[in-house]
N, C-alpha and C positions, 0 to 999 in steps of 0.2 A: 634435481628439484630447484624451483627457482627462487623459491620462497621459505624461509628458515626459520621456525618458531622454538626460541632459546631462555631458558630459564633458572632461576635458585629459589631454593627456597630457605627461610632463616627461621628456628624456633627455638620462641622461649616457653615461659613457663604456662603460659596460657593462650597464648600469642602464635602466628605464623604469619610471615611476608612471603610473599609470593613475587616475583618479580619477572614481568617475562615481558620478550619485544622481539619483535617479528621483524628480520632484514630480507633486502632483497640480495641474494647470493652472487648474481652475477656483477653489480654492482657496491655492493654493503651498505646501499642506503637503507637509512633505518624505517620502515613503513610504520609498525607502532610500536609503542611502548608505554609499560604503567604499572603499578605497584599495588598489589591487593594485602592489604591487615586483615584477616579472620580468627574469631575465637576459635582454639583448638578444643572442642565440646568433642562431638559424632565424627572421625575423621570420613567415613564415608557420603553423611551429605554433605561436609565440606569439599570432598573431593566434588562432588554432581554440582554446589555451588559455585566454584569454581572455573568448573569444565564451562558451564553455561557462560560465565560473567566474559570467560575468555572468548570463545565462538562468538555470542553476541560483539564483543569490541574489537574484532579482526576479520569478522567477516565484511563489515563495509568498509573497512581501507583495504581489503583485500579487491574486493569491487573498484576503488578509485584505483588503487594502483594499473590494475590491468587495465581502466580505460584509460588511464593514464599513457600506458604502455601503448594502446592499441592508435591512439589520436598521434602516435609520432609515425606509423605506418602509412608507404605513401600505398593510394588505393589498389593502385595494380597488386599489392602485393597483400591484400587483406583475404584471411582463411575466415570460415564460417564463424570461428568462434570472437575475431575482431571483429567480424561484422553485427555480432550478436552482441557484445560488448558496445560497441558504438550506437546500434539500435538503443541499449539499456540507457546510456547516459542523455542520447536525445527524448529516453521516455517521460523522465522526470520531469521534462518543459511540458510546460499546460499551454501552449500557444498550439496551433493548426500546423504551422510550417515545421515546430519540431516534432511533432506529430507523425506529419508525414514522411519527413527522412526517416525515422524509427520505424516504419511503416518500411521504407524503399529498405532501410539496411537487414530489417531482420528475413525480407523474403529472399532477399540476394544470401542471406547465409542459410535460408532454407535451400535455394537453390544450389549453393555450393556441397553444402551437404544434408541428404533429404531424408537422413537417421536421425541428426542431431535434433532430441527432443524440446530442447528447451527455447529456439528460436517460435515453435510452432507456440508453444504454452505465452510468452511475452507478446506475440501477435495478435492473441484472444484478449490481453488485459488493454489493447489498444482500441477495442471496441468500448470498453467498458467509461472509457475518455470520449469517446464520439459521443455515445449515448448522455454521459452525464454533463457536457457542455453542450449540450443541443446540438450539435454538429451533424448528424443523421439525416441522408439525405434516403434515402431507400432501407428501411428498418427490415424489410423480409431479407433484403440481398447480405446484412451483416451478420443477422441470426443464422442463416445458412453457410456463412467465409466460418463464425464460430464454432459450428458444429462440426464445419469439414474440418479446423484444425484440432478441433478436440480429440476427434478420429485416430489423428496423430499421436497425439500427448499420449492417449491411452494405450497404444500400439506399440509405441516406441518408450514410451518415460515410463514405467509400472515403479520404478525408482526415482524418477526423478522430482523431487522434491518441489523444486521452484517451478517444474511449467504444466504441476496437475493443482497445485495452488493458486496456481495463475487461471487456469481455465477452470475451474470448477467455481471461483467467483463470476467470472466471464457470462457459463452455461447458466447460472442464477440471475444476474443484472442483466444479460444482452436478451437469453433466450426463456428467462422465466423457468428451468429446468431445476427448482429449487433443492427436490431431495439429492435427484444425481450430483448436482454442483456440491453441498454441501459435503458429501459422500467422497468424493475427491480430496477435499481440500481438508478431510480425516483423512484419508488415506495420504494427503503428502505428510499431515503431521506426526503419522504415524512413521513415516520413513525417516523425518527429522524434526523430533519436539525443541529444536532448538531454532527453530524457522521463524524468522520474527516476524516476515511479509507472510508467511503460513498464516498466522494469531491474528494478523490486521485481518486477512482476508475472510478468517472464519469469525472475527470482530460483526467485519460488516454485516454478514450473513445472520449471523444472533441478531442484527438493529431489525435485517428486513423481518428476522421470524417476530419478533416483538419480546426477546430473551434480551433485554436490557441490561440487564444488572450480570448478566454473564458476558457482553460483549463491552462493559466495562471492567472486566478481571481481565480478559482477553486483550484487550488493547494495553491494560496496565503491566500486563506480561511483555507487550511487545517495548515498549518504553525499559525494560528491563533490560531486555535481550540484545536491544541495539537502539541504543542511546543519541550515536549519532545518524540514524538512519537521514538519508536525503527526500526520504516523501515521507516524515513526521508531519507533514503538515494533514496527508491523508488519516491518519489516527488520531490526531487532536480533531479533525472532523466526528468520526465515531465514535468520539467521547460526547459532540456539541451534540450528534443526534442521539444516542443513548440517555443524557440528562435533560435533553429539551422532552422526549417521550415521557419521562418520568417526573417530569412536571417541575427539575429544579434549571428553572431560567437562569437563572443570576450563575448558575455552573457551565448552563450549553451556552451563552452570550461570552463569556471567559476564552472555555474553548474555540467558539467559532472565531471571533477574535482573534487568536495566537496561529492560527490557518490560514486568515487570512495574509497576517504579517508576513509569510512566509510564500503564500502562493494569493497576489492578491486574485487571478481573475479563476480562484478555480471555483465552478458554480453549487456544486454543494456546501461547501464553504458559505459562500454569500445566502445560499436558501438558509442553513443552519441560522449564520447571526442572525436575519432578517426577522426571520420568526421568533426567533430568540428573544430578541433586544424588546420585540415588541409585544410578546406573552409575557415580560419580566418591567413594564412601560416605558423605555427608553424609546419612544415615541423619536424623536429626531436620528439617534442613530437607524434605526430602524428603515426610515422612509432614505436616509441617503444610502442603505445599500441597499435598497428596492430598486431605487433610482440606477444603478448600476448594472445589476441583476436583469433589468427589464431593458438596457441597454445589448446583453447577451442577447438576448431572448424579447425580441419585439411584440411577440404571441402570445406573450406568457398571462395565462389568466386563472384565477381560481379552479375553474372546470377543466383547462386542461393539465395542473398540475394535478389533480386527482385521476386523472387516466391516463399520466405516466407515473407514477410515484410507486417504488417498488415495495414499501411497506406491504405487509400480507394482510393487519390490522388493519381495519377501518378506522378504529379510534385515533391509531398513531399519523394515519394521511390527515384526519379532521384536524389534530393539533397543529400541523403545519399548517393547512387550509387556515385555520381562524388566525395563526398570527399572518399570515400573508393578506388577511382582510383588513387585520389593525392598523397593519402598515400601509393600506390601499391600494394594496391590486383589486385590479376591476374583477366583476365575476365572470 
């Protein structure tokens, strides 16, 4: 095994430390390390709190390390699951060109190996970035690439956790497939309630059903789970559209804000603040991330964000629609 999670624990009279860090064996570099204090109440939801707090903060440096690992690999000699790896860490780039490597490297590990479920599952969350940055050149020919690989996931992953939570938001946002998608991406959290891209995913899916205040629990689980994830910027989104629906601006303009910081050109992002800043009257921010926005999206006008906008709610597209007027998009 190449990866070693080693621990103590110390207790007093009320108290336990928990100490545990994760090396890499073949080398003994230390991957993470950290120190949990909990009151010793219920030893068994301490133990479930515990389990959780650890999974959540070792499974993303477990992800860095391996692509860690996988980027000092020269290509000739890359197997499915470096190539799948490599695909992940190009996914997180919100630009076209990393995009598209993650695109070339997860089919090359589909092609290397055409069991391994979880390159097919990250393939599907790749449309779901076409779509949400206007990128979509032939929408019938993506909705059909998601369902073929969906076919897969379900074929092949009945366990696998990361790539039926990946497509089952996919089968929702790309294909409009709401019950089925959602249905998945229960059944991944059902294989692992410890999934924090699981929570995001079924986050967003609560914003489209118009279940707000549950895909604010949901996301606030995933900020639990994994703290330092590298696409928090995608959940502090889910936060801006879940309190901009609910009508508190001054919360989704915060959020959309803290998204941006971190992914400036991702376009949900900028629709969240936009409407935000300007349902809440921040009139001048408002109109410079319009101005940015409409820079993505030369087309973009009130009537056709209402016949693409995946809300299921009419009322929650009109809330966007009206600040996207304050801010003056044309109709």
């Amino acid at each position: 095994m190449r990866y070693v999670l080693e621990g103590s624990v110390r207790k007093a009279a009320t108290k336990v430390r928990i100490t545990s860090q994760l090396i890499d064996s073949e080398n003994g570099a230390h991957i993470w390390a950290d120190r949990l204090d909990e009151a010793l109440e219920n030893i068994f939801e301490l133990q479930d709190q515990v389990t959780t707090k650890v999974v959540g903060a070792i499974a993303p440096k477990l992800n860095q390390a391996e692509v860690k690992r996988a980027k000092h690999k020269s290509a000739q000699s890359l197997d499915a699951y470096d190539c799948f790896l490599r695909g992940l860490a190009h996914s997180y780039v919100v630009t076209r060109e990393a995009q598209e490597e993650a695109a070339r490297l997860l089919y090359r590990a589909i092609q290397i190996d055409p069991d391994f479920s979880t390159p097919y599952g990250l393939a599907t969350a790749l449309y779901t970035i076409r779509k949400a940055q206007g990128w979509v050149v032939d929408s019938a020919s993506d909705e059909s690439e998601v369902k073929r690989l969906a076919s897969h996931v379900t074929a092949l992953g009945s366990d696998d956790a990361l790539a039926l939570s990946w497509t089952g938001f996919s089968l929702v946002y790309v294909c409009r497939e709401f019950e089925t998608g959602a249905d998945l991406i229960d059944q991944a959290l059902s294989v692992n309630q410890n999934l924090a891209q699981g929570w995001a995913n079924r986050a967003v899916v609560s914003t489209i059903f118009g279940e707000h205040e549950a895909a604010i629990e949901q996301v606030s689980r995933v900020f639990r789970l994994s703290p330092i994830d590298p696409e928090v910027f995608r959940s502090e989104v889910i936060m801006a559209f879940a309190h901009l629906c609910l009508g508190r601006y001054a919360e989704a303009s915060n959020w959309a804000t803290k998204a941006l910081a971190r992914q400036s050109n991702f376009a949900p992002a900028m629709r969240a603040a936009t409407a935000a800043h300007a349902l809440a009257g921040n009139m001048a921010e408002a109109r410079r991330i319009l101005g940015q926005m409409c820079l993505l999206d030369p087309t973009l006008t009130q009537s056709s964000y209402r016949n693409q906008a995946f809300f299921r709610r009419r009322e929650d597209i009109e809330r966007f629609v009206e600040g996207f007027r304050l801010a003056g998009l044309p109709e």
